[in-house]
C-alpha positions as CSV (number, residue, x, y, z in Angstrom):
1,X,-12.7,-22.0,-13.0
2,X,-15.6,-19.9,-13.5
3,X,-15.8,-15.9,-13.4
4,X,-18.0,-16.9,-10.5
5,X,-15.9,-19.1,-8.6
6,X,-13.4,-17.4,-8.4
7,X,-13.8,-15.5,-5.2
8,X,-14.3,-19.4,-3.5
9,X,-10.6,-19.7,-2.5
10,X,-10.4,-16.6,-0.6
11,X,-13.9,-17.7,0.7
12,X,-12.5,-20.8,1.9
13,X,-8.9,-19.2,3.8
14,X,-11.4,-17.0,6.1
15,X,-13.1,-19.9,7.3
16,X,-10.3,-21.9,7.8
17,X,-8.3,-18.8,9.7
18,X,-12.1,-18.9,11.4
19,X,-11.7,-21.9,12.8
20,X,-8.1,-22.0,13.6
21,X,-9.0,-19.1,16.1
22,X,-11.4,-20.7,17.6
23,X,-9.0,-23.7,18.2
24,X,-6.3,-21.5,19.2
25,X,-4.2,-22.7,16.4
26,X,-3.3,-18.8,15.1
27,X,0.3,-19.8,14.1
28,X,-1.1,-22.1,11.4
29,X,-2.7,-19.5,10.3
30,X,-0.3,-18.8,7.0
31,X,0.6,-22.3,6.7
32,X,-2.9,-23.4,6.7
33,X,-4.2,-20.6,4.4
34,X,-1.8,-21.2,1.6
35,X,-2.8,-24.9,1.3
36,X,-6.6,-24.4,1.8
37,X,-6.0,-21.9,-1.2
38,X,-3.9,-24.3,-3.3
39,X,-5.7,-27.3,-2.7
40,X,-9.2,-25.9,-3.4
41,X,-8.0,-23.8,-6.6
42,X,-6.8,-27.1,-7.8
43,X,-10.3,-28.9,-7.3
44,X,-12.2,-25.7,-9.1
45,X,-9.7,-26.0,-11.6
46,X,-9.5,-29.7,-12.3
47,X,-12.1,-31.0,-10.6
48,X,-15.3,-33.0,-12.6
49,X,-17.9,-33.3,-9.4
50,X,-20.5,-30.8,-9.2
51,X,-19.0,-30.2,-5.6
52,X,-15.4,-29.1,-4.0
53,X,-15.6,-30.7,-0.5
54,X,-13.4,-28.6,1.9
55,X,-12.5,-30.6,5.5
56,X,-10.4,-29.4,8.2
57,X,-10.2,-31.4,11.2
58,X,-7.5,-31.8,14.1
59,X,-6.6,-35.6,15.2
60,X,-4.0,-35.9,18.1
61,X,-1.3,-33.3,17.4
62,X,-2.3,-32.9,13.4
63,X,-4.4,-30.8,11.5
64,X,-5.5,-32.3,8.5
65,X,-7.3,-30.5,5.3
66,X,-8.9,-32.6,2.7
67,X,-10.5,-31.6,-0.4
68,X,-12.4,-33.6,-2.7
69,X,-13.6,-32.4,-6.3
70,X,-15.1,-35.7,-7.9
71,X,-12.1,-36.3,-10.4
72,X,-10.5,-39.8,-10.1
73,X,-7.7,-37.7,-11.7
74,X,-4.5,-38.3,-9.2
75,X,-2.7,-34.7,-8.8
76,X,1.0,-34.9,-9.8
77,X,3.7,-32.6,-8.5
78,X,5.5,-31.0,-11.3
79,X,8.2,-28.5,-11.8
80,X,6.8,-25.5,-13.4
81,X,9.4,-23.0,-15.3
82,X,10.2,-20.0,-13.9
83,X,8.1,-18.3,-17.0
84,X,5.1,-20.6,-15.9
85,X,1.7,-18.9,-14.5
86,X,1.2,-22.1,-13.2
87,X,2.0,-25.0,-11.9
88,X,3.6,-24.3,-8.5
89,X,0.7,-25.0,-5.8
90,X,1.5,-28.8,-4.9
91,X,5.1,-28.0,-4.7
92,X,3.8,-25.2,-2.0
93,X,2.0,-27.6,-0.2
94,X,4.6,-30.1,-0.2
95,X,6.8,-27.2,1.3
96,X,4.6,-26.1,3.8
97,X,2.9,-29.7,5.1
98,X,4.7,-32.5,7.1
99,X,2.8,-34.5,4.2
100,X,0.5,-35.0,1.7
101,X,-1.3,-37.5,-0.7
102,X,-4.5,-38.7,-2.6
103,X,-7.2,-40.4,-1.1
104,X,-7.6,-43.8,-2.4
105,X,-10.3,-42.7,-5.0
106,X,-8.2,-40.2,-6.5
107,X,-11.2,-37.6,-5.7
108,X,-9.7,-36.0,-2.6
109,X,-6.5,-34.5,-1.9
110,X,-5.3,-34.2,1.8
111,X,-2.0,-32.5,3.7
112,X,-0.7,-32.8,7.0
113,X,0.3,-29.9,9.6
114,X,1.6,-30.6,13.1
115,X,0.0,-28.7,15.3
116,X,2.5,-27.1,18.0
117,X,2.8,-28.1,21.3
118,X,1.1,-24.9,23.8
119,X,2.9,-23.3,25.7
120,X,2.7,-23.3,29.4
């Protein structure tokens, strides 16, 4: 990732936290911004489109995020050591989402959030 990119995740979490308000989904909020940031730092990192494709969209009682970066390259969770700078960010978003996967392409990477039932 580029000098230049790097400010894209951050970028990215205040549009999400954006939209969440305007859904009225604040309590994803965290949830939400930690996998945007993962998921997108992963496609600037490994990616080999010209594009990261960021998606957030609600479907019944899910929230989905997608991100696509043009690499056929299917992400793997790993174990990083507990000296390793890296390594860690699917194993967040596999701790944080009800679920998670690889598009069929291999260029997009999606998780699944429930979305909490409102309160009366």
């Amino acid at each position: 990732m580029s000098e230049s990119d790097r400010p894209w995740p951050g970028r990215v979490r205040r549009i999400g936290r954006a939209q969440l308000r305007e859904w009225r989904l604040d309590s994803l909020c965290e949830p939400v911004e930690l996998c945007l940031s993962e998921l997108v730092t992963n496609a600037m990192r490994y990616g080999r489109g010209p594009v990261v494709g960021v998606r957030l969209y609600r479907a019944a009682s899910d929230l989905f995020i997608e991100v696509t970066d043009g690499s056929p390259a299917r992400p793997v969770l790993s174990v990083a050591g507990s000296d390793d700078e890296r390594g860690r960010g699917l194993v967040l978003v596999d701790a944080v989402a009800g679920s998670w996967g690889v598009t069929e392409d291999g260029t997009g990477t999606w998780c699944r959030l429930s979305v909490p039932e409102e309160q009366p």
